[in-house]
C-alpha positions, 0 to 999 in steps of 0.5 A: 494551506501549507499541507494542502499544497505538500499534498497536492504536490506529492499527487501530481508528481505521483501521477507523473511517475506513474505515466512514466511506468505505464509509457516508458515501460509497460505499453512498450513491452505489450505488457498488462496492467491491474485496475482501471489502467489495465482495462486502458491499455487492453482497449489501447493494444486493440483499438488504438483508444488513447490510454490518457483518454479513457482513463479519464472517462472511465475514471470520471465515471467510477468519481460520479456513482462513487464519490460518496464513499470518500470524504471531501478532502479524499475526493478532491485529491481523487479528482487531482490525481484522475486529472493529472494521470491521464494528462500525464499518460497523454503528453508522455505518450510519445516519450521512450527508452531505448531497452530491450530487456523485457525483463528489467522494463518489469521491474523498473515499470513495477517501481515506478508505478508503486513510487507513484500510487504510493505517493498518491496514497500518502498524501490522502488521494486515491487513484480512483478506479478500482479503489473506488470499487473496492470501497463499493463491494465492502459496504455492500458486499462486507469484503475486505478492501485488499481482497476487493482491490486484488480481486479486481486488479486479477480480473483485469490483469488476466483478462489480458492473457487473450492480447499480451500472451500467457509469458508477458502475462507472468511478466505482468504479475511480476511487475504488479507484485513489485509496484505493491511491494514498492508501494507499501514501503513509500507509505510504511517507511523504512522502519515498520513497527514491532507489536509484541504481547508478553504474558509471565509471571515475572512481568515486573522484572521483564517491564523493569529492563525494557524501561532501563534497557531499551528506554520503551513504554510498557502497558500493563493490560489485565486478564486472566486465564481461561481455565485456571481462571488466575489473574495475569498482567499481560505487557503490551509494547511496541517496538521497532523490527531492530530491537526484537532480539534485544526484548527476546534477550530480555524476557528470555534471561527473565523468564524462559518460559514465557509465552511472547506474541509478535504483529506486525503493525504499519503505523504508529502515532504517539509520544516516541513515534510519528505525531498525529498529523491527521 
């Protein structure tokens, strides 16, 4: 219940934020949006339509002929944050901040907006819209869920060119790169996670000095290669970003010629790292 609540509460705020981004920054400065929000504030720019409004309807729509794609938790969060965006958008509508600097209302509608969704997602909601979409075209279409959401989002986007212009269009996508950039740090953290594979002949002594050294956990996976058809144990560990230079010092001073692969990974649960809460 008490998670429940956390969640609710961190949407709410979400939806706060990003009203705040769409009528503090982007409405006032004839800039564009992505997603659902865009196709808005483009019928908001030619028919004076309240964003709060048709957000809501064309939101309550998508919820109806997509709900089956979420889970129950998610499409309850779904609704949560529908409702509370376009109450936002509507009682914030008169709301404004004395800033002529086109540029800096970019930047700053980009972060609110990534801070908002980002919470909105953390807490296991979505913002409806397009990510209802996307999830559609994927099961359908076997597209991946980014390449459906940024698809969408750029039909949108430049579907505003006609109204806003081709300079606050540019605008447009700059702010859209910062709220994804914004976004992904709130869901991710400040410490993204390393996955680094290790294949040597010396992988003994390489799983030695990362235990001592470093103090991490080493899986030991076995393969062999291709064409000379020899056994290899393969090290797989995870580390954080700040520990790569320590691991390269390691393999280096171990075996020179080893060959080292590194992946970025966004998240990680278990002993030593985030615990499994959901």
């Amino acid at each position: 219940m008490y998670k429940n609540g956390k969640d609710i509460f961190f949407i709410i705020l979400g939806a706060f934020l990003f009203a705040l981004a769409i009528n503090l920054f982007v409405i006032p400065n004839d800039l564009g949006e992505g997603g659902v929000t865009g196709i808005t504030i483009i019928l908001y720019y030619v028919f004076q339509w309240g964003p709060g409004m048709v957000n809501f309807i064309i939101n309550a729509f998508l919820i109806l002929i997509g709900y089956k794609f979420l889970d129950k938790q998610t499409c309850i969060y779904t609704i949560i944050a529908v409702i509370f965006n376009s109450l936002f958008l509507h009682v914030t509508a008169s709301w404004h901040i004395e800033s002529n600097e086109i540029i800096i209302n970019a930047i700053f509608g980009g972060v609110f907006a990534g801070i908002g969704i980002g919470l909105i997602l953390k807490a296991g909601g979505t913002t409806a819209g397009t990510t209802l979409l996307a999830r559609i075209t994927n099961k359908y279409l076997d597209w991946s869920i980014s390449s459906s959401l940024l698809f969408f989002d750029l039909i949108v986007a430049f579907s505003s060119y006609f109204i806003i212009g081709a300079e606050k269009l540019m605008l447009t996508i700059v702010m859209l790169y910062i709220a994804t950039k914004v976004m992904e740090f709130i869901i991710e953290g400040l410490n993204p996670k390393k996955a680094v594979t290790i294949i040597s002949s010396r992988q003994n002594q390489i799983a030695e000095k990362v235990n001592n050294i470093m103090d991490r956990g080493v899986t030991v996976i076995y393969g062999k290669g291709y064409y000379s058809n020899d056994s290899k144990e393969i090290l797989y560990i995870i580390i954080s970003k700040q520990e790569v230079v320590t691991l390269k010092k390691i393999v280096k001073e171990v075996d020179n010629e080893a060959f080292i692969t590194i992946h970025d990974v966004r998240d990680v649960f278990g002993k030593g790292f985030l615990e499994l809460s959901k």
